[in-house]
VEXROLUM-109331 format. One record per residue (C-alpha): x, y, z. Coordinates in pm, 1 decimal, decimal comma, m for minus. Example, Ala and Ser with C-alpha at 12.3 -4.5 7.8 and 13.67 -1.06 7.14 Angstrom:
// residues 2
+----------+----------+----------+
|        u |        v |        w |
+----------+----------+----------+
|   1230,0 |   m450,0 |    780,0 |
|   1367,0 |   m106,0 |    714,0 |
+----------+----------+----------+
// end
This chain:
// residues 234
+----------+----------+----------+
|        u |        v |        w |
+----------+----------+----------+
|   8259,9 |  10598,0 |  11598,7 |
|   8420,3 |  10918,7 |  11474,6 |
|   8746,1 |  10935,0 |  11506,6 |
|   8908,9 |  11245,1 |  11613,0 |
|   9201,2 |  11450,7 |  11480,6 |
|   9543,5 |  11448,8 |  11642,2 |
|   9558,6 |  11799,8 |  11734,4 |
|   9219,4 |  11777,3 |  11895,9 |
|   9355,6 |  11459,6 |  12113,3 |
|   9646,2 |  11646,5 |  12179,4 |
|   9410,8 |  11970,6 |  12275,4 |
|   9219,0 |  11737,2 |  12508,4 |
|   9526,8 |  11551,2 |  12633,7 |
|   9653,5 |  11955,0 |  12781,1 |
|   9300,9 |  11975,0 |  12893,2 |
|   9205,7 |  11673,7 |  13059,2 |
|   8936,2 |  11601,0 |  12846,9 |
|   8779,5 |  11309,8 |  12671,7 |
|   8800,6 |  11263,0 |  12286,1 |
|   8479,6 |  11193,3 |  12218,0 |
|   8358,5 |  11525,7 |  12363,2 |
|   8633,3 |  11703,7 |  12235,2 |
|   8622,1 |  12052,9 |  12199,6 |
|   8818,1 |  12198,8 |  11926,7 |
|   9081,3 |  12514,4 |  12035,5 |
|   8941,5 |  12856,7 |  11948,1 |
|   9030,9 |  12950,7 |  11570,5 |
|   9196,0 |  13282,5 |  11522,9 |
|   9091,8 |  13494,1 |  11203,7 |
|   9434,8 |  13550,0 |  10996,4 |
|   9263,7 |  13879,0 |  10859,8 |
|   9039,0 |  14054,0 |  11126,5 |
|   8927,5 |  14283,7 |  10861,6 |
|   8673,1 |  13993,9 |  10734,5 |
|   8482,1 |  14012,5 |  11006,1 |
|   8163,3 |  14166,9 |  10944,6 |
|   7785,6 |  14125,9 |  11003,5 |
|   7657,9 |  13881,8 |  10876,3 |
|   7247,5 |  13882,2 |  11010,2 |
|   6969,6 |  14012,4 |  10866,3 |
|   6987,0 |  14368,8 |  10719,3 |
|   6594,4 |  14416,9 |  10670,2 |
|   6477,6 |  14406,8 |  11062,5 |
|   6784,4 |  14628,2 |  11151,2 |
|   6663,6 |  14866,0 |  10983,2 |
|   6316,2 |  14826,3 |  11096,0 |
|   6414,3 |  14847,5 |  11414,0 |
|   6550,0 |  15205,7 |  11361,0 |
|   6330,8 |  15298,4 |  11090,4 |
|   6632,9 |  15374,4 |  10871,2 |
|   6786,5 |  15236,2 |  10558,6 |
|   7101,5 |  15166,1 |  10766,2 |
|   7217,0 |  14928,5 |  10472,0 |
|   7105,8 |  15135,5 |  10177,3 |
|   6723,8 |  15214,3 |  10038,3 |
|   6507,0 |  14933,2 |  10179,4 |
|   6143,4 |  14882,0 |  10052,2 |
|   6043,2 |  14719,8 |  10367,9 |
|   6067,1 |  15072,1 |  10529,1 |
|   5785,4 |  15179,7 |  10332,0 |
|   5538,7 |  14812,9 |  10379,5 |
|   5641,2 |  14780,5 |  10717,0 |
|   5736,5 |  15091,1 |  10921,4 |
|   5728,7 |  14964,9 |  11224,3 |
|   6019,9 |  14766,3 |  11441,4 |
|   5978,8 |  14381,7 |  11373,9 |
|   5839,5 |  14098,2 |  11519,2 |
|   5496,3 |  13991,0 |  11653,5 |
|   5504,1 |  14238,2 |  11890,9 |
|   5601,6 |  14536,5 |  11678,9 |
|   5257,9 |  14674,0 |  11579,4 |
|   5174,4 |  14690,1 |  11913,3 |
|   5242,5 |  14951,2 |  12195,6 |
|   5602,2 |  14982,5 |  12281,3 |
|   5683,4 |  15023,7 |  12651,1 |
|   5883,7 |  15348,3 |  12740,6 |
|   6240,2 |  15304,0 |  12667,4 |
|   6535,7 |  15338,2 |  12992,4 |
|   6767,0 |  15600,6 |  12921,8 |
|   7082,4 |  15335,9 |  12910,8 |
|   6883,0 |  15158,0 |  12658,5 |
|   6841,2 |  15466,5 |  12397,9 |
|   7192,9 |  15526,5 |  12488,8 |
|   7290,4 |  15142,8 |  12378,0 |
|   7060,0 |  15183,3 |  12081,9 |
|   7244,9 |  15500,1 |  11947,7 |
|   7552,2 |  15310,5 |  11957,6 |
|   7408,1 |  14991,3 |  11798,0 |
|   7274,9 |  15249,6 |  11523,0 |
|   7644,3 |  15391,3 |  11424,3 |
|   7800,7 |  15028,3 |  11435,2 |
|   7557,0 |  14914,6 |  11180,6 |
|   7566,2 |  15206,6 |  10996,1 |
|   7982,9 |  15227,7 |  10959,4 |
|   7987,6 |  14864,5 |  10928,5 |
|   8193,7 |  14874,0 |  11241,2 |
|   8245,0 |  14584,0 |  11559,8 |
|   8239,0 |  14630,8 |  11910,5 |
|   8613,1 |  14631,1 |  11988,3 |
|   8677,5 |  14818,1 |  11689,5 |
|   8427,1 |  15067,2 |  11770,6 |
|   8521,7 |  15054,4 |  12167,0 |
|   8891,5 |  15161,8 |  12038,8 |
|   8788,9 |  15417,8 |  11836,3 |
|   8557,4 |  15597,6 |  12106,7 |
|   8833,7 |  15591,9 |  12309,8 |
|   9074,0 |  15754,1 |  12038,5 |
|   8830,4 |  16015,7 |  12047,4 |
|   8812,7 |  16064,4 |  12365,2 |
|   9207,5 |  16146,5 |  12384,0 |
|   9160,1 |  16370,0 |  12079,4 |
|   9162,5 |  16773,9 |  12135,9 |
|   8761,7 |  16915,3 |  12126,2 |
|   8440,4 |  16780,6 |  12120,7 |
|   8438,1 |  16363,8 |  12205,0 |
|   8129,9 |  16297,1 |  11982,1 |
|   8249,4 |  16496,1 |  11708,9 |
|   8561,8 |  16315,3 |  11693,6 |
|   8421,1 |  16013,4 |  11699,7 |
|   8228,6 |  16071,3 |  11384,9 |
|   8504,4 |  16225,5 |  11227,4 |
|   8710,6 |  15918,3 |  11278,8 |
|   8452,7 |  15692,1 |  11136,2 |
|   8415,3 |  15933,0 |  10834,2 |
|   8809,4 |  15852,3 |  10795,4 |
|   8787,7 |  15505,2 |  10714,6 |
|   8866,1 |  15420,3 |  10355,8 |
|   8574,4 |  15169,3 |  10321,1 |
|   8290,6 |  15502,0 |  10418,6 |
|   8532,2 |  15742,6 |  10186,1 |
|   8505,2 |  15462,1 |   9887,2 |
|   8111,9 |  15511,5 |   9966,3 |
|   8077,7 |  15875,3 |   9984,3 |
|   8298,3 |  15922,7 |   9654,0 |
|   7989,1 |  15708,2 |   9490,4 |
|   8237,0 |  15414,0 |   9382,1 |
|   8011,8 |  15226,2 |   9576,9 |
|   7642,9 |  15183,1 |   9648,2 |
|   7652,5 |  15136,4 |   9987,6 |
|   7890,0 |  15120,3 |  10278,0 |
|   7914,4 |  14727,8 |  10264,5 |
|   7962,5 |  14711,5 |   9884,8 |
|   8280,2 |  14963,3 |   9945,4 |
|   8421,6 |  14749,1 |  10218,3 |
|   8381,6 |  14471,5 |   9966,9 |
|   8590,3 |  14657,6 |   9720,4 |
|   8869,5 |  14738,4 |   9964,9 |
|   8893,9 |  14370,5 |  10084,5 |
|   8929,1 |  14231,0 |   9739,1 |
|   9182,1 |  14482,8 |   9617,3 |
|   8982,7 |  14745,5 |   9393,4 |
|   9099,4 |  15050,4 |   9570,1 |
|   9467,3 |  15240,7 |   9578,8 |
|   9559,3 |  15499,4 |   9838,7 |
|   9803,1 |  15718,5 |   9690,2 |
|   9882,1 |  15486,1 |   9405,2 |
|   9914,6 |  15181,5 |   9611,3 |
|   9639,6 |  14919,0 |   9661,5 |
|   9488,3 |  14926,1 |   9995,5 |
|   9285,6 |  14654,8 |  10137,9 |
|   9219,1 |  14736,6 |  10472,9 |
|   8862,3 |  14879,1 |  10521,7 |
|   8949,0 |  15045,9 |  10858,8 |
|   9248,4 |  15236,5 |  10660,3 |
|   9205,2 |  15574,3 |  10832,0 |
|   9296,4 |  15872,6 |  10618,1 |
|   9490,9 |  16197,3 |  10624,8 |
|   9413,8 |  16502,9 |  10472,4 |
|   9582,7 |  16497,3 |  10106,8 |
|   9526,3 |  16115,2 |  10019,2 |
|   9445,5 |  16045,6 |   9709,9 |
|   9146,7 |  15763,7 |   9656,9 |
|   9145,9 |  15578,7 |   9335,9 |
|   9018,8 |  15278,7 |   9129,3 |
|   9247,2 |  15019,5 |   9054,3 |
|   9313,6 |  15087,9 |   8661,8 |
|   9189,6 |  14660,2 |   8594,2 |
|   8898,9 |  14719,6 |   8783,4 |
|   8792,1 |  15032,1 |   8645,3 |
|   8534,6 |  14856,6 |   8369,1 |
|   8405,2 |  14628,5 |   8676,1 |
|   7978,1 |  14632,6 |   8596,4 |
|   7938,9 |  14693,5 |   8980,9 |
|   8145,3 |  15043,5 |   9027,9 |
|   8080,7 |  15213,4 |   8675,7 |
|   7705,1 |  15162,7 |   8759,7 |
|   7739,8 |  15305,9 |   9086,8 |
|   7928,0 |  15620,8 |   8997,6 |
|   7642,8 |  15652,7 |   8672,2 |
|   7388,0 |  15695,6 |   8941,4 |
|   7659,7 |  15898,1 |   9199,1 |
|   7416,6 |  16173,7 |   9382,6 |
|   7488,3 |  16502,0 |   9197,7 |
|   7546,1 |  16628,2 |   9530,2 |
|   7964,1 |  16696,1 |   9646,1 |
|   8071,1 |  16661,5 |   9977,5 |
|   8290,8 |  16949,8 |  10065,6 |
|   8547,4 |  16753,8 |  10199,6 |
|   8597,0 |  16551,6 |   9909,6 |
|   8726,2 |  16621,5 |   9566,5 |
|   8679,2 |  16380,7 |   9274,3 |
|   8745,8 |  16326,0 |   8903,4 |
|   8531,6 |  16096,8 |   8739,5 |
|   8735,2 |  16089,3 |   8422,6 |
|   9038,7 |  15963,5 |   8624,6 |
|   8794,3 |  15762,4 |   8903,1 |
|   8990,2 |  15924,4 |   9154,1 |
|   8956,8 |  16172,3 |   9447,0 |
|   9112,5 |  16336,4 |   9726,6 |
|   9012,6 |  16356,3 |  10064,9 |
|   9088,0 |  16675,7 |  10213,3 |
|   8997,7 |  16672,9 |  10549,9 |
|   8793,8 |  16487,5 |  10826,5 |
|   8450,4 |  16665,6 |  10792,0 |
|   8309,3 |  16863,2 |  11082,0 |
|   8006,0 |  16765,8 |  11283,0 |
|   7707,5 |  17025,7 |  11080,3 |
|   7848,3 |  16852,2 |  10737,7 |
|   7767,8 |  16494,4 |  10805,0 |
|   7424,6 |  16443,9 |  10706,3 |
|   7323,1 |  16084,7 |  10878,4 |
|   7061,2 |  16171,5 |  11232,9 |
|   7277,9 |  16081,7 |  11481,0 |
|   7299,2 |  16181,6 |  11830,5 |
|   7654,9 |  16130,0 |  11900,9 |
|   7647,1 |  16267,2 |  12249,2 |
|   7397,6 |  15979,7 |  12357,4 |
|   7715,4 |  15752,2 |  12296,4 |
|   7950,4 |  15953,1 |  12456,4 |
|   7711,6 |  15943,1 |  12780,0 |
|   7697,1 |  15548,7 |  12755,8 |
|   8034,4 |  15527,0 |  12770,4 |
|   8119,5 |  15778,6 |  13047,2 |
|   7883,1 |  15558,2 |  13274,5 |
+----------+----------+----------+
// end
């Protein structure tokens, strides 16, 4: 017989429970900002038909949502359920949970203008998406990577809080040590060409400034934001 830890007799001594179908207390994460997804990357993007994790050569073999059913004829969708699928769409994209993405929305919401926009300004704000956009990064997880493990300084300091939202005027850099890393020089030697007019960056220095959150027309993902915003005003 197994024999069971003192803190889970004492859990199911509170609880009136039996020890041998003890059940252990919740577990708190010390660092929320580990929590991530963790499931399959290839059918989430098949189901939008997007490379919501970065370029995806299943997009091309298989463009069409997965499972056994996916060839086939897709019954006409409810309007709550493109609503929920726009949302589901964003979260994977930003890399961003429910509650974290629930609080945001509502940020928005008490922000002056246009709800949607906000929201995807907000998002755009988040040191993890800023680390992506300047290139440092291939893709959106890769940069949240480099923020958790303390590649990244904000203003000289290192930051290691993906959700770090920032203000017009900070300055984005690579730590100095981690500057010859194999994984962020051969990012930034394939970096798009193209700039994104809110952002500023050196790439003798590896740094960059954000300048402002970027209006609506300048963020080039296909989203419908106001789908969202209608999802959550039900």
């Amino acid at each position: 017989m197994c024999r069971v830890s003192d803190a889970a007799f004492r859990f199911c001594k509170v609880h009136r429970r039996s020890p041998t179908h003890a059940v252990h207390p919740p577990v708190k994460l010390n660092n929320p900002e580990m929590a991530r997804y963790t499931g399959p990357k290839t059918k989430v993007a098949r189901r939008f038909n997007e490379p919501i994790f970065g370029p995806s050569k299943a997009l091309n073999k298989k463009n069409y949502p997965p499972g056994q059913h996916g060839r086939g004829r897709r019954k006409k969708q409810s309007e709550y359920a493109v609503q929920l699928m726009e949302k589901q769409k964003v979260k994977y994209l930003y890399g961003v949970l429910e509650k974290q993405f629930e609080n945001l929305f509502h940020k928005a919401a008490t922000l002056p203008g246009i709800t949607g926009d906000n929201l995807l300004a907000l998002l755009e704000s988040r040191l993890d998406n800023t680390v992506y956009r300047f290139g440092i990064a291939p893709t959106r997880r890769a940069a949240r990577q480099l923020v958790l493990h303390k590649h990244i300084t904000v203003n000289g300091e290192i930051v290691n809080i993906a959700s770090y939202k920032l203000r017009a005027g900070d300055v984005v850099g690579v730590r100095e040590k981690s500057k010859s890393l194999e994984t962020i020089t051969d990012s930034l030697s394939v970096r798009n060409s193209r700039q994104f007019s809110w952002l500023e960056w050196d790439g003798k220095e590896m740094v960059g400034k954000f300048l402002n959150a970027p209006s609506r027309e300048l963020i080039p993902e296909k989203i419908t934001e106001q789908l969202i915003v209608e999802l959550y005003s039900k």
